[in-house]
N, C-alpha and C positions, 0 to 999 in steps of 0.2 A: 438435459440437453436435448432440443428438437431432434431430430432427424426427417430427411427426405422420405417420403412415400414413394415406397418400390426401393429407396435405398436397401433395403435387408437389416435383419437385427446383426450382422458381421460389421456392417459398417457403423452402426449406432456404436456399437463397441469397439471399433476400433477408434472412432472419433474421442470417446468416452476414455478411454483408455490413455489414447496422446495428452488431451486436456490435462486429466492426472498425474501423468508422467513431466507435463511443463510446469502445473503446479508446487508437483516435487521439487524439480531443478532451480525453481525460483525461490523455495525456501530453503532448499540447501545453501543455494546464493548468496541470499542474503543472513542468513546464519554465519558465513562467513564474513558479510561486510560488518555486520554488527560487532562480531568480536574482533574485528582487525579496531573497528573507531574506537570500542573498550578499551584495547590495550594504548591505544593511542590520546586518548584523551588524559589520560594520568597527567601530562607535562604541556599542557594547551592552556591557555588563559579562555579566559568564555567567549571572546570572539572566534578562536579560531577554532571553539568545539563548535560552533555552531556553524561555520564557514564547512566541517567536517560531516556533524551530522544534517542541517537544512536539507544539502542535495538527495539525500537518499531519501528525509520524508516529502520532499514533493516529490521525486520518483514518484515512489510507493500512492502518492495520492492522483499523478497524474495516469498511475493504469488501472487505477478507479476508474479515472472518465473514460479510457479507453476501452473499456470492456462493458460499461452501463449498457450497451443496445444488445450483448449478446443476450440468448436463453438462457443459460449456463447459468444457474444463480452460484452454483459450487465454486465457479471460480471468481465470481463476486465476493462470494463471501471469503473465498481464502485470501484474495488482496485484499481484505478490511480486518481481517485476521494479523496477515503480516502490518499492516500499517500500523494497528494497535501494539504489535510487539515492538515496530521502531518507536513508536511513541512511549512507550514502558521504555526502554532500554535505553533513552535519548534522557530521559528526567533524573535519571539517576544524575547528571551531566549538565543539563540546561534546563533554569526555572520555567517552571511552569507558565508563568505569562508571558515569557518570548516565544515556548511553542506555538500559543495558542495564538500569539501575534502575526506568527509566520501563515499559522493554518490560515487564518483569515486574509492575511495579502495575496496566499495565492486562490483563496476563494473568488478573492475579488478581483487579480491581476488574469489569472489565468483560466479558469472555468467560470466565470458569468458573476452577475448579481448573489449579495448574501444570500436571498431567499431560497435561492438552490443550496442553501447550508442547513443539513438535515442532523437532529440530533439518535443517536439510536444507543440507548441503555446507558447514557451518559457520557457517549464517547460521538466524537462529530467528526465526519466528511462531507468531503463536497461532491455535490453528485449533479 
């Protein structure tokens, strides 16, 4: 994480510190939306697990874009972190090529051109 010059190492750390602490909060968050759609999806037909889980993986993909310009790679990487566990925890649920059909509508509806569709260790966001 940058910090200002002349800021002081108090505020680097205090900056550092909040970052971490919203980190946390958003994966406690969503730990909780996750197992609420688990126990929910048991009695859903596959339109309405996906009507259930979509909004949370574009969420999860749309604070990708929102976070790309900061310095913070930590908290890049911990939304691409959570985004791979909706993705895991969404397939148990929803085949694998309507995920991947979704990922790409909103590549293309919502953040830009495919070519901004990056692949990393096998697992793809749009950035």
């Amino acid at each position: 994480m940058s910090c200002e010059v002349g800021g002081g190492a108090d505020r680097c750390d205090e900056e550092e510190v909040d970052g971490d602490l919203t980190l946390m909060t958003v994966k406690s968050s969503l730990n909780q939306m996750i197992l609420f759609c688990h126990r929910n999806c048991q009695n859903l037909d596959q339109e309405q697990r996906k009507d259930l889980w979509f909004p949370l993986l574009d969420t999860m993909m749309a604070s990708q874009k929102e976070v790309k310009g900061l310095s913070d790679k930590h908290i890049s990487d911990g939304l691409k972190e959570m985004t791979l566990k909706v993705m895991n925890c969404m397939s148990s649920f929803i085949s694998l090529p309507a995920i991947i059909q979704q990922i790409l509508q909103v590549c293309m509806c919502g953040f830009g051109p495919l070519s901004k569709l990056t692949f990393l260790s096998g697992d793809f966001f749009c950035q």
